[in-house]
C-alpha positions, 0 to 999 in steps of 0.5 A: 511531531507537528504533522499537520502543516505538512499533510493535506488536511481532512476534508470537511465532515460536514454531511452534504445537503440534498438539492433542497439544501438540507442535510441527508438523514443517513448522513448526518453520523459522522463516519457514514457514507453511502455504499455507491459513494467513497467516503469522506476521511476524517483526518489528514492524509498523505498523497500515495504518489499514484494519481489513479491510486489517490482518486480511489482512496477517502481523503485522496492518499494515505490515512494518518491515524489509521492502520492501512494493510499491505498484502502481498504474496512475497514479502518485502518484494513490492511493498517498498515500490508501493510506499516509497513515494509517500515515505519520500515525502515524510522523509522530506519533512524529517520525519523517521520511517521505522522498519519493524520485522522486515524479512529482508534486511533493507538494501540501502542502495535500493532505497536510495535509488526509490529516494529515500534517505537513510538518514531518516530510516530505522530498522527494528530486528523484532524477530518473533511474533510477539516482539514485533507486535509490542514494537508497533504497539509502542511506535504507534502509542509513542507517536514519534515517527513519521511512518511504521511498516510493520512485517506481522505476518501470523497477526490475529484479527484481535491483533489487528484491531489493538494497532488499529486503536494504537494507530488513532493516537500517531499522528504519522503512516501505519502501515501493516504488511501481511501475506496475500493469504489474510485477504480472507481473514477479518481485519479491523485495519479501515484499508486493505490493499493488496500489491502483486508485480505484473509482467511490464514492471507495473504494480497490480493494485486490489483495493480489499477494503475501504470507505467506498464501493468494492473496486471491480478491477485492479489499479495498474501503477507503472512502477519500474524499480529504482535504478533499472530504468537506465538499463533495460533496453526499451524491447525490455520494458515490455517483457509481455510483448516478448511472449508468445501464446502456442497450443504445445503439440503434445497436448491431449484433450482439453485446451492447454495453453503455454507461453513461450519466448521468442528467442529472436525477439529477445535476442535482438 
């Protein structure tokens, strides 16, 4: 698969110089970046289709020849609104998505709505732990397809790091998706982020780990699902704004704080 002439190409790995024009001492190891700085990516990426998303991440977008994780705390809920753009686009080329293990079977309608093309779909029912990590192994050796989203939620970290070896010889995404819970655990994967839906249809993104500095605040990505757009009413395109913050009145001791509709507002 001739991927490179549609990805956007890795930057140079050349290390910067300094003002006098020479080379900074602890950056001449190819792979080494300063804490306070977000590092360079060694090979091609593909743009997330976020812009906020991309100015965080080494190379501006996706990494191809790397494992990225996806963590979330439902399964298979905001995982396809965070990848579809970039699916989008490898689906645009051609390029095969492959399903391994989702929880939910995919809902054609809803990815045709996010733009994808079923054409280029695969879905793989891989439903014990172990067929789903000797199918991703075999997709991400193989390198014939153009994105992996693989479900592996009890993987070990040992295997982890064997897709992510895998994943250095496939020219297209990987992309590994897990429960929110494996935040704490070790992960080989040289990205991790973790997606959670917030109260105005927007996606809250936590950069976990990547070639840079620990992100502070997590990134707000509006992301109303494919289809609904044309029919939310635009009072309902803010559901926080329908919320009220009220002490109920039978609270004792300390502060409880309570949200509650108003019914009025929603109705109207």
């Amino acid at each position: 698969m001739n991927a490179s002439a549609a990805l956007l190409p890795a930057p140079s790995t050349a290390p910067p110089p300094d003002a006098a024009g020479a080379v900074r001492p602890e950056l001449a190891v190819r792979g080494v970046w300063r804490g306070t700085e977000i590092g360079r990516q060694a090979t091609a990426v593909v743009p997330t289709g976020w812009a906020p998303l991309d100015r965080e991440l080494p190379g501006g977008g996706w990494p191809t020849q790397s494992l990225t994780e996806v963590l979330a705390a439902q399964p298979a809920a905001v995982e396809w609104r965070l990848l579809a753009p970039a699916l989008r686009q490898v689906a645009a080329r051609g390029g095969q998505i492959v399903a391994v293990g989702p929880p939910h079977p995919p809902y054609l309608p809803g990815l045709r709505q996010e733009g994808l093309d079923e054409r280029c779909f695969v879905w793989i029912d891989a439903r014990t732990p172990a067929e789903r990590l000797w199918t991703a192994e075999q997709l991400l050796k193989a390198n014939a397809c153009g994105a992996v989203v693989a479900w592996l939620p009890q993987a070990r970290p040992e295997q982890v790091r064997r897709l992510q070896v895998c994943a250095q010889s496939c020219e297209g995404l990987a992309f590994l998706c897990r429960p929110a819970a494996a935040r704490h655990e070790s992960s080989a994967a040289p990205l991790r982020v973790q997606a959670d839906p917030g109260p105005d249809w927007e996606l809250r993104l936590h950069i976990l780990k990547r070639r840079g500095p620990l992100q502070d605040e997590p990134l707000v990505l509006p992301s109303m699902p494919g289809g609904l757009a044309a029919l939310i009413t635009p009072r309902l395109r803010h559901p926080s704004r329908l919320l009220t913050r009220e002490d109920p009145a039978d609270a004792v001791g300390g502060t409880v704080i309570a949200l509650r509709t108003r019914r009025n507002a929603a109705v109207q």
